[in-house]
C-alpha positions in Angstrom: 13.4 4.9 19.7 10.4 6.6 17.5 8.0 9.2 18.9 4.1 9.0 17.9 5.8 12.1 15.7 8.6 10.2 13.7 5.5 7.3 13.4 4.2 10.2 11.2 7.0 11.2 9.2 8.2 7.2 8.3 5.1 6.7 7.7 3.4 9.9 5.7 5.9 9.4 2.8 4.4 9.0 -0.9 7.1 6.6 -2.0 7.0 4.3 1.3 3.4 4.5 1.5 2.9 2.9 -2.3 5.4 0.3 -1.0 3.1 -0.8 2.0 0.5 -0.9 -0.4 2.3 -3.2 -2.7 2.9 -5.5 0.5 -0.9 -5.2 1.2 -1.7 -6.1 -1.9 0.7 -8.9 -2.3 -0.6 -10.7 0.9 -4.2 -10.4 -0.3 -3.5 -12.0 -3.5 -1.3 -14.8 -1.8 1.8 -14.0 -4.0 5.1 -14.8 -2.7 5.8 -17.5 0.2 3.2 -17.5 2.9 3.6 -15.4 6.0 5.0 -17.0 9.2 2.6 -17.5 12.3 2.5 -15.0 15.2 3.4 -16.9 18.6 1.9 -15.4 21.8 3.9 -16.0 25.0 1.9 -14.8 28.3 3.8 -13.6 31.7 1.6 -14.2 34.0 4.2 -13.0 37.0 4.2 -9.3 34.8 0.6 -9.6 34.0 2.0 -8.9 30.2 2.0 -11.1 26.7 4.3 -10.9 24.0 3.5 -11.6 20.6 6.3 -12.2 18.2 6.2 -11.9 14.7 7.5 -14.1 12.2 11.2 -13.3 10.6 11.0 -10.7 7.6 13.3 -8.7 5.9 14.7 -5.3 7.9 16.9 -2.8 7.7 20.1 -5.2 9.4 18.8 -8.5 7.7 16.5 -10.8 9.3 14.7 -9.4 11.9 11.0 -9.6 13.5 8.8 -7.5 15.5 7.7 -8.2 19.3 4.6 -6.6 20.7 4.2 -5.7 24.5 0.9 -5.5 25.4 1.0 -4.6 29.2 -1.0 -5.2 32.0 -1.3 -2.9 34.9 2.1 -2.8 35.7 3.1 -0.7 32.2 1.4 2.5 30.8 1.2 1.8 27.5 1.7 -1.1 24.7 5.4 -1.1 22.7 6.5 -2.8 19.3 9.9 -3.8 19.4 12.1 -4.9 16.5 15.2 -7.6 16.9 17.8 -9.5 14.6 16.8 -12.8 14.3 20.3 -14.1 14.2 20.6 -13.1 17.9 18.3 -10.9 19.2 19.7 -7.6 19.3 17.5 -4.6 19.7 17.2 -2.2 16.8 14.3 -0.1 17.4 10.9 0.2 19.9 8.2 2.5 19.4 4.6 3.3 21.1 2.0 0.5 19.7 -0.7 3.2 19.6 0.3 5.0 16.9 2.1 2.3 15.1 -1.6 0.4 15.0 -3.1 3.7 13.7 -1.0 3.2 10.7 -1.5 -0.1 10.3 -4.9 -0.1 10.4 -5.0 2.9 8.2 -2.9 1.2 5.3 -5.3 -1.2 4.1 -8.2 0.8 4.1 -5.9 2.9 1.7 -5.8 0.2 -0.4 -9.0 -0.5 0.0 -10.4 2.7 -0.7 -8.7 3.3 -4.3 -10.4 -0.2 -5.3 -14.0 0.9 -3.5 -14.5 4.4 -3.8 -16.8 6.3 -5.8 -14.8 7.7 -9.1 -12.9 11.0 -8.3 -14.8 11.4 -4.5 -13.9 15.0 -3.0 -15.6 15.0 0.5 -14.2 13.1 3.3 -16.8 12.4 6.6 -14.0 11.5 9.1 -15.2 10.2 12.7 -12.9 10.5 15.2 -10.4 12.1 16.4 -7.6 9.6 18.0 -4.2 8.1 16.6 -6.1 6.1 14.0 -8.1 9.2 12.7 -4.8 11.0 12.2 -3.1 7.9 10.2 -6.5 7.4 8.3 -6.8 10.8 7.2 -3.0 11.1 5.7 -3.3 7.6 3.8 -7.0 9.0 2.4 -5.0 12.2 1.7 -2.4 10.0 -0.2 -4.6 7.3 -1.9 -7.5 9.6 -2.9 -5.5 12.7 -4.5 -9.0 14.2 -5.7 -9.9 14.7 -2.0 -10.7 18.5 -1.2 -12.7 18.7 1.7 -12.7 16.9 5.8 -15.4 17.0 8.0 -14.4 16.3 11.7 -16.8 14.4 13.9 -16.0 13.4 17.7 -17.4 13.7 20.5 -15.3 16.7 22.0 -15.8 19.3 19.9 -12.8 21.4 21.4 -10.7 18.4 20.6 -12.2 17.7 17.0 -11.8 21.5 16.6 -8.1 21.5 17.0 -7.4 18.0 15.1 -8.9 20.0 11.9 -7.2 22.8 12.4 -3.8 20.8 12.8 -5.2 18.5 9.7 -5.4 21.5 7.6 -1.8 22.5 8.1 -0.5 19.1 7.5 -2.4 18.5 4.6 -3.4 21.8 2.6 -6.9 20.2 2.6 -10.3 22.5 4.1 -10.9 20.7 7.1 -13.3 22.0 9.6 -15.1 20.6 13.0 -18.9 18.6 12.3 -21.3 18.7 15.3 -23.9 16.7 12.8 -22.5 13.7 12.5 -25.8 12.4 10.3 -25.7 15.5 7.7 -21.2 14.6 7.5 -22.8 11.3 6.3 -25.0 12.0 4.0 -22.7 14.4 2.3 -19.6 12.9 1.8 -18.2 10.7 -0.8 -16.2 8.5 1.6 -17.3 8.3 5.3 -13.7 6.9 7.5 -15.6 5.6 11.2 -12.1 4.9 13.4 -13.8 4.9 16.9 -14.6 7.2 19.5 -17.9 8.8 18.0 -21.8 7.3 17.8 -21.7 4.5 15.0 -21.9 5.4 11.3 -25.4 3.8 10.2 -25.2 3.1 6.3 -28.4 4.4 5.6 -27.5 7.7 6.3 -24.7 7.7 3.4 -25.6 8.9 0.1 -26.3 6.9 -3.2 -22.6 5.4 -4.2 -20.4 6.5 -0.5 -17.8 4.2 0.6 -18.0 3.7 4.1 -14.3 2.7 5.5 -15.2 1.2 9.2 -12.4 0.7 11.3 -14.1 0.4 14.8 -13.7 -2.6 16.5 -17.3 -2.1 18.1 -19.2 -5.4 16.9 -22.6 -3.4 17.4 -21.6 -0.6 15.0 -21.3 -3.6 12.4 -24.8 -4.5 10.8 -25.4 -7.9 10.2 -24.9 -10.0 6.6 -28.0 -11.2 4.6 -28.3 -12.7 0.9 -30.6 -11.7 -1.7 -31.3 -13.4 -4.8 -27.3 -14.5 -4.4 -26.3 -11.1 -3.6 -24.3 -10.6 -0.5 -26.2 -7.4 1.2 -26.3 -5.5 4.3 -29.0 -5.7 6.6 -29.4 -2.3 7.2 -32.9 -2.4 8.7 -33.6 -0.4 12.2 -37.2 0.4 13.8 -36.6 4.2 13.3 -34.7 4.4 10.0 -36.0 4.9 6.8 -34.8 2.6 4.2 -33.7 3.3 0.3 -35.8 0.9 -2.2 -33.2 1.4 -5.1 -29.6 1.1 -2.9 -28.2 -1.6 -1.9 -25.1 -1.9 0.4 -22.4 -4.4 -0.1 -20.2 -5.6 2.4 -16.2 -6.5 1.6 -13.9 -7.5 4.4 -10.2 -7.4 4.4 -9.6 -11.2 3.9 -11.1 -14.4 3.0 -13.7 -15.1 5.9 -12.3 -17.7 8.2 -14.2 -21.4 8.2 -15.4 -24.1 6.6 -15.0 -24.2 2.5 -18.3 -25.1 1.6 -19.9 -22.6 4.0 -21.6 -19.7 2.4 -19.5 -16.7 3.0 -20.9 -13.3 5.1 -18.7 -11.3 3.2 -17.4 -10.5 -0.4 -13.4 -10.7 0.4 -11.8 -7.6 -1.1 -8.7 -9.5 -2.3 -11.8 -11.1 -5.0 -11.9 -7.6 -5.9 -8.1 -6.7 -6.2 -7.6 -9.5 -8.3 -10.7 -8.5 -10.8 -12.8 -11.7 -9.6 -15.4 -9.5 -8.6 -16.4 -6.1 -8.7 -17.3 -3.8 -5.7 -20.8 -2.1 -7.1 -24.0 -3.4 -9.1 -24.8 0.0 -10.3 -23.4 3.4 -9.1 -26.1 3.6 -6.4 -25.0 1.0 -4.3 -23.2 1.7 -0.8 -19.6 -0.1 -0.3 -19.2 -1.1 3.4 -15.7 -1.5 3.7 -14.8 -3.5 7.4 -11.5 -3.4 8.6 -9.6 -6.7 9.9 -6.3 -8.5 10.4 -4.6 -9.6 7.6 -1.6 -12.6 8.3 1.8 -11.2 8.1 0.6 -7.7 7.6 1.6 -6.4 11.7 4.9 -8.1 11.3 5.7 -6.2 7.9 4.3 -2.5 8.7 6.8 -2.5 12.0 9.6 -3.9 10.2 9.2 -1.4 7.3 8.1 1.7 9.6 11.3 0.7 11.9 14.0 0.3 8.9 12.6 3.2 7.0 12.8 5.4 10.2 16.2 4.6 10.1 17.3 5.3 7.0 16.1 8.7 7.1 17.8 9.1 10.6 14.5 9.8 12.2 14.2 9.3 16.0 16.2 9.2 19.5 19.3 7.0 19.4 19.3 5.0 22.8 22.3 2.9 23.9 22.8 -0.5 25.5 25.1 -2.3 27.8 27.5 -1.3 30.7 28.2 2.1 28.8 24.1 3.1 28.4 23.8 6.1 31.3 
């Protein structure tokens, strides 16, 4: 069994980090057999679902992952990981912080491919379980980042997630009470809930904004010009920039019909050197989050085995014998 703590030490390793991005990467680009599809079960007596993974490799073999989401009978969601051959149990954690990382991956990936060249500051919004996992991969896939600002909307809370940031990271990380003045000076602006939406008109010439909020307001809508897939970043009280433009990539290929003009540029276009993420060095990236097939199934499986390997976490026994 893995704490939200040995999460954070599977997961925060350089070696198995470039691994998850390799598995990112690979699913974008569709190389290797296609991903399995995730079956949901509901129990309506427990007022729970399961959603079970399809079979990957693990630490024993065979094995897939099984999500708990409860209802108000259970405190908290799980992620549990069995042996396909015959369901044994090998490992449960906390969903929460397992989805932190998760989330957190690709935008790792995505921000290597998206970022400005060599970006130092870091505008990080939030102050949760997927703020913590965000910052590490930044910390990771952006090694030329020296500075964190911390926006939330506790600032007691924001003040002691920077301080605890600092120490985990060596990086100068303080607490932001402006969230519009974080924007505008950072290179790459990380939005992972639980603050006032990041508008991208307050980022400067070039930023990357990483959203990973699943608040569909704090998403502005898609527009073309000239053939150009934009941002509509127009609002009755914001001022708009003439000479920037703001492009949208998403995580995947959007969903629907093939000859349908997409809303998005797909970032796997952009992994695969189809397409490239700027015009000029002016434009604004908006990078949105998203689920990627397989992708869930593979982060608990790895997180799971690698915990193991290293011997991280509580050993918990089964059977007549368990106490």
């Amino acid at each position: 069994m893995l704490t939200s703590e040995d999460v954070d030490d599977a997961f925060d390793d350089e070696a198995f980090m470039e691994e998850r991005f390799s598995d990112v990467q690979r699913l974008l680009l569709g190389d290797g057999p296609a991903p399995g599809p995730e079956t949901l079960v509901l129990l309506p007596a427990t007022r729970c679902r399961l959603t079970v993974g399809p079979h990957t490799s693990g630490p024993f073999g065979s094995c897939f992952a099984v999500r708990l989401d409860p209802g108000s009978d259970l405190p908290a969601a799980r992620v549990e990981l069995l042996l396909a051959d015959d369901g044994a149990l090998l490992g449960l954690v906390d969903a929460g912080t397992l989805d932190g990382w998760r989330s957190a991956i690709p935008s790792g990936l995505a921000a290597r491919y998206l970022a400005p060249p060599a970006p130092s500051r870091l505008g990080l919004f939030g102050t949760g379980e997927p703020a913590w996992s965000c910052l590490l991969v930044l910390h990771h896939a952006l090694p030329s980042l020296s500075e964190v600002r911390v926006v939330g909307r506790e600032p007691d809370r924001a003040r002691d997630f920077a301080a605890a940031a600092a120490l985990r990271t060596g990086l100068r990380v303080r607490m932001s009470e402006d969230a519009h003045a974080t924007a505008a000076c950072a290179d790459v602006v990380a939005a992972t809930g639980g603050h006032p939406p990041v508008r991208p008109e307050w980022l400067a010439a070039g930023a990357l904004l990483i959203d990973q909020d699943a608040a569909a307001a704090a998403v502005p809508a898609a527009r073309s010009v000239a053939g150009v897939l934009l941002l509509d970043q127009s609002a009755p009280a914001a001022p708009r920039a003439a000479d920037r433009a703001v492009r949208h990539v998403s995580l995947a290929a959007p969903v629907g019909r093939p000859d349908a003009r997409p809303e998005s540029l797909p970032l796997a276009e952009i992994v695969a050197g189809r397409a490239l993420p700027r015009r000029s060095g002016s434009d604004i990236v908006h990078y949105q989050g998203g689920e990627l097939a397989g992708w869930g199934a593979i982060a608990a499986v790895a997180g799971l085995g690698h915990a193991w390997r290293r011997d991280v976490g509580i050993p918990v026994r089964l059977g007549r014998d368990s106490p």
